[in-house]
C-alpha positions in Angstrom: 96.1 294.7 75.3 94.3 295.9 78.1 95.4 299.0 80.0 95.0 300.4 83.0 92.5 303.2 81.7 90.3 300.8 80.5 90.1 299.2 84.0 88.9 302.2 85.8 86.0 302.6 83.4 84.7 299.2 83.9 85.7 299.0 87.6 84.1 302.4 88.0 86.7 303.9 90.5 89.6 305.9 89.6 92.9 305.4 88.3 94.6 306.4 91.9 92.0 303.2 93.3 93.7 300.9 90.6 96.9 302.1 91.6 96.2 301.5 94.9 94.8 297.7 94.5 97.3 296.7 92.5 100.3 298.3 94.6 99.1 297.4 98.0 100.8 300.2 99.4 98.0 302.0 101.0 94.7 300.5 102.4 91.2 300.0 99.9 87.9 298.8 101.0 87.7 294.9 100.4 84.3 295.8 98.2 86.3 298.0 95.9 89.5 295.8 96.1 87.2 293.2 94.2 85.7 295.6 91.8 89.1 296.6 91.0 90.3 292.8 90.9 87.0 291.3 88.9 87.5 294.5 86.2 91.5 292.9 85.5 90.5 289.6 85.3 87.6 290.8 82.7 89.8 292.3 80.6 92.7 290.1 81.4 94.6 293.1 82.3 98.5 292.5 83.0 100.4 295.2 85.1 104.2 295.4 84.5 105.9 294.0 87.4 108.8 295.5 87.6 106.6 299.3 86.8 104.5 297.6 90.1 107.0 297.3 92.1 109.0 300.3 91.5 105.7 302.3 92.1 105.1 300.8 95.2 108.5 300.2 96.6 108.0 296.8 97.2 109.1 293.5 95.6 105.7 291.7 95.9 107.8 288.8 96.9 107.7 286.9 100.5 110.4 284.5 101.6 109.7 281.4 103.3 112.3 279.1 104.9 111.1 276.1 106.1 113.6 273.0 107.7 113.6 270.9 104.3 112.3 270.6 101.4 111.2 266.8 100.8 108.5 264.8 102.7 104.5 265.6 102.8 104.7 267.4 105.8 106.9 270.4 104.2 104.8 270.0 101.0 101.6 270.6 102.7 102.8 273.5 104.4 104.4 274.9 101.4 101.4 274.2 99.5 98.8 276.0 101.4 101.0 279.6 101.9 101.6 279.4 97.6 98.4 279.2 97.3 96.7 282.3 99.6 99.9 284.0 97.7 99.2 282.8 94.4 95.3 284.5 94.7 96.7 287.5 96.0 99.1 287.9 92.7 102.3 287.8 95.2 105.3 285.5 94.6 107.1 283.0 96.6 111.0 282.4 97.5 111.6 279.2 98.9 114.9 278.0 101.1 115.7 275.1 103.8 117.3 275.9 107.0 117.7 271.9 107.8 117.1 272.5 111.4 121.1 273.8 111.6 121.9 277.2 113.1 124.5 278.6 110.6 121.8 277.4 107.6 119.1 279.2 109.4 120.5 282.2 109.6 122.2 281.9 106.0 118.7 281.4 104.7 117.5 284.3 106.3 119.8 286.7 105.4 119.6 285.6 101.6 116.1 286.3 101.6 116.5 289.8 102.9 119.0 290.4 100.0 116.7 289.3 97.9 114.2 292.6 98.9 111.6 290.0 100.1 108.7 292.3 101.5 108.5 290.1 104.3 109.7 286.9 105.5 107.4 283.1 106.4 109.9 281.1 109.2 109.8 277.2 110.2 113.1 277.7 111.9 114.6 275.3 114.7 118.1 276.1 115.6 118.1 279.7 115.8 117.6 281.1 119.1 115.0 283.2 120.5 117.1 286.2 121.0 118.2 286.0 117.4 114.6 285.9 116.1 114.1 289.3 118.6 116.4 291.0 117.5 115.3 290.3 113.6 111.9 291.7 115.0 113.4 295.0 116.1 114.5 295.2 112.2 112.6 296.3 109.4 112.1 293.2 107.3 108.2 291.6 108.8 108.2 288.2 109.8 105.7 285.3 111.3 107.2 282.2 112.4 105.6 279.1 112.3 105.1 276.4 114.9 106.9 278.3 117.4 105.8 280.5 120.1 107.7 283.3 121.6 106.1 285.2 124.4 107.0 288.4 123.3 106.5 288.3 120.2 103.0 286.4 120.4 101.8 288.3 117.5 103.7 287.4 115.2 103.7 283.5 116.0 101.1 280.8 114.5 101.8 277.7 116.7 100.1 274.5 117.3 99.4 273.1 120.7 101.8 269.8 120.6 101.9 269.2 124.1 97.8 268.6 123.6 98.6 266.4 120.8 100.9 264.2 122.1 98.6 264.2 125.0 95.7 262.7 122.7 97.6 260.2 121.2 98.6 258.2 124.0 95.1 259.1 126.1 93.5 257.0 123.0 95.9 253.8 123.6 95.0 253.9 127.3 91.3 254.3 126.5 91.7 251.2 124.1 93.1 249.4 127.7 96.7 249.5 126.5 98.8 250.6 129.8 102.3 249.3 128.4 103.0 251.6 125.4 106.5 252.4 124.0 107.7 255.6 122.3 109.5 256.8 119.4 110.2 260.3 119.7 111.6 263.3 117.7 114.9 264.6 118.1 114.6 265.8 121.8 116.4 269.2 121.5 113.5 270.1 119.1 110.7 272.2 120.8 107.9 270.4 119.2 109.7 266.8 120.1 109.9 267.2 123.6 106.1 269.2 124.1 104.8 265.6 122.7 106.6 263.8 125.0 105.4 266.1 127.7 101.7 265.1 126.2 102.7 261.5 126.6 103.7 261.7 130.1 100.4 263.7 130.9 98.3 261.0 129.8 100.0 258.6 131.1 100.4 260.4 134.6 96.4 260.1 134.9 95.8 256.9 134.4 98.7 256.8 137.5 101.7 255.4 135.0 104.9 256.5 134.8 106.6 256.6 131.1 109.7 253.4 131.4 112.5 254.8 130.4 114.2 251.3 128.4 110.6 251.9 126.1 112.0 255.2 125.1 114.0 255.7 121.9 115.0 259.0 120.0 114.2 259.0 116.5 114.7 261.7 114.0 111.5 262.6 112.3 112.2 260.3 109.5 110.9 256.8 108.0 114.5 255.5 109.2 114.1 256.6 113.1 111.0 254.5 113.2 112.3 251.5 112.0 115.4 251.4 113.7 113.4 252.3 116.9 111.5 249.4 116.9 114.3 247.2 116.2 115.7 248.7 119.4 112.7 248.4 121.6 112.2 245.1 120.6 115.7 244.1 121.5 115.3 245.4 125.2 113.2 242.5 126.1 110.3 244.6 127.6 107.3 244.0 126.6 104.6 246.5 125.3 100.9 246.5 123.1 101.3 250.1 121.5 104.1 252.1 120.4 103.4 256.0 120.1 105.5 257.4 117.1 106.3 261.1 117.4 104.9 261.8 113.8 103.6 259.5 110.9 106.5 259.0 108.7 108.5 257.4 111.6 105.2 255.5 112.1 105.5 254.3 108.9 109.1 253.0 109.0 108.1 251.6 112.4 104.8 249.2 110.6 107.4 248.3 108.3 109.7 247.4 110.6 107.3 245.5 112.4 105.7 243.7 109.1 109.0 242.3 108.1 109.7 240.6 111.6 106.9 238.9 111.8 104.3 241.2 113.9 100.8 242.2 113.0 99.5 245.9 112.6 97.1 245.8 115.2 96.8 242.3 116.4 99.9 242.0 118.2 101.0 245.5 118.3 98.6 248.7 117.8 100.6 251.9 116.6 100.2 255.6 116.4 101.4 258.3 114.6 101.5 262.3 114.7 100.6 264.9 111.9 98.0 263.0 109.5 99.5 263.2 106.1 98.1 262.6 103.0 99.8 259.0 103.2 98.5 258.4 106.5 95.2 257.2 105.1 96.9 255.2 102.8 99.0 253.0 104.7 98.5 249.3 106.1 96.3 249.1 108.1 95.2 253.3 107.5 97.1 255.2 110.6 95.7 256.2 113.2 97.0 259.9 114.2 97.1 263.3 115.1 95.6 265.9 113.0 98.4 268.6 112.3 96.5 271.3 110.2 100.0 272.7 108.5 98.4 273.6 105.6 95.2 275.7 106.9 98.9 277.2 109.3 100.5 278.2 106.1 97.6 279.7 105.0 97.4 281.9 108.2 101.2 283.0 108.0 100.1 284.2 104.4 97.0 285.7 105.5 99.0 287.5 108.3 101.3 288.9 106.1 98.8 290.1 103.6 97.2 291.8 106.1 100.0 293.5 108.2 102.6 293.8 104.8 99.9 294.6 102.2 97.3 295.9 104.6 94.5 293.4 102.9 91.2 294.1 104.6 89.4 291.3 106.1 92.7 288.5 106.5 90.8 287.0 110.2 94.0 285.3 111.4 94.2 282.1 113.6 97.0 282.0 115.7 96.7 278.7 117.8 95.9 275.7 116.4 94.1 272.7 118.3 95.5 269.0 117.1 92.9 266.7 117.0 92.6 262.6 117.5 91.9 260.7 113.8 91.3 257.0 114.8 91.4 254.6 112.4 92.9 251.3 111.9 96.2 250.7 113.5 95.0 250.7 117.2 92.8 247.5 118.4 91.4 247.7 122.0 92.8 245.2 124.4 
């Protein structure tokens, strides 16, 4: 077996550098980081974790709680801040909050107990007050998709007022002008900046939004479906139906399948995030580009570089959504 003397020769530094590389606890050129890095992987060198962490006086572990745990949204998001942590030797704890406030704060406070160096939060129902006063505490934290003035820096958000915004501009460029919409739950932040989007675009083209072709959904395969059910049912008539994100775009082309109407002859659809199954359905989904994975990655890049002081982490902080057109919207 490898050890840690042997590494120093090959890396050429000395053994205070390895410590430092592999303890993150005080900062190393990037150049020498890699030196350090390439020589361990050479000589398939293994520190002792619990010696590592003891040395360092950190865990190497970062908590993430995200609102659940199923669906390609969360698994996208999940799957891009494992990863930048997986090539940066760090571990991952992973809880749900389910968009409740006694959940959220429960999660949070197991991961502290659990001597997380620093914590990754989706979190909904928590206020903003609570989130600034677990700033002014020593546990590090970025949140994601959610943006708090004052603590702007630690915040990787994406602009969903712009998105929503693009995804009902398209219908009207397409010649649609009466379009129905399925949104998130409203007391959500992100549900109600897409609405906002909707009503923008509508508001240039000098349309109000009708309120009976409004229905609240909740995120899910089941809110789309029974949203089109009930639009249908108010007798109104529309060509396109904006859905607040693609899985209740999904339930909502199912929906419409099994009564009878054709995806996009007699009724174009859109949806919101652009996840892996949205390329998939029938007819492939038009949508809004969410890049949650390339936002995980950030929150993991921003934590290795103000937790573990990695050189070179270039974080993004806003996100731009962006309009993928494909086959679910016809032009009238």
């Amino acid at each position: 077996m490898a050890t840690i003397y042997e590494v120093s020769k090959l890396a050429g530094v000395s053994l205070a550098t390895v410590s430092r590389v592999m303890n993150n606890n005080t900062p190393v050129k990037e150049s020498t980081r890699r030196k350090v890095l390439d020589a361990m992987a050479q000589l398939d060198y293994r520190p002792n974790s619990i010696a590592q962490s003891l040395a360092s006086n950190r865990s190497n572990s970062i908590g993430v709680l995200v609102s659940e745990l199923h669906g390609p949204f969360y698994g996208a998001m999940l799957t891009g801040i494992e990863a930048e942590f997986r090539a940066a030797g760090k571990h991952v704890i992973i809880t749900a909050g389910h968009s409740d406030l006694a959940t959220e704060q429960d999660g949070i406070e197991f991961l502290k107990s659990r001597n997380c160096d620093a914590l990754i939060l989706h979190v909904e129902a928590v206020s903003d007050d609570y989130l600034l006063a677990l700033a002014a505490e020593e546990t590090p934290f970025v949140l994601l998709n959610r943006h708090i003035p004052a603590i702007a820096d630690r915040c990787i958000s994406l602009n969903n007022e712009l998105g929503g915004y693009l995804a009902t501009r398209h219908l009207l460029q397409q010649g649609h002008r009466k379009i129905a919409y399925i949104a998130g739950p409203m007391w959500k932040t992100d549900a109600r900046d897409r609405y906002h989007g909707h009503q923008r675009a509508l508001a240039e083209y000098q349309l109000t939004a009708d309120p009976a072709l409004f229905f609240e959904g909740d995120f899910r395969e089941t809110g789309g479906s029974k949203g089109l059910e009930s639009l249908l049912k108010t007798g109104k008539t529309f060509s396109a139906l904006v859905c607040a994100n693609d899985e209740m775009a999904s339930g909502a082309i199912t929906a419409a399948r099994e009564l009878g109407l054709n995806i996009p002859q007699q009724l174009s659809v859109m949806g919101y995030d652009n996840v892996n199954f949205a390329y998939y359905t029938y007819p492939k989904l038009s949508t809004i580009d969410y890049p949650i994975s390339a936002m995980g990655q950030m929150a993991a890049r921003w934590v290795l570089r103000e937790v573990y002081q990695y050189d070179g982490n270039e974080v993004q902080q806003v996100f731009e959504p962006a309009l993928i057109s494909r086959d679910s919207v016809l032009a009238v």
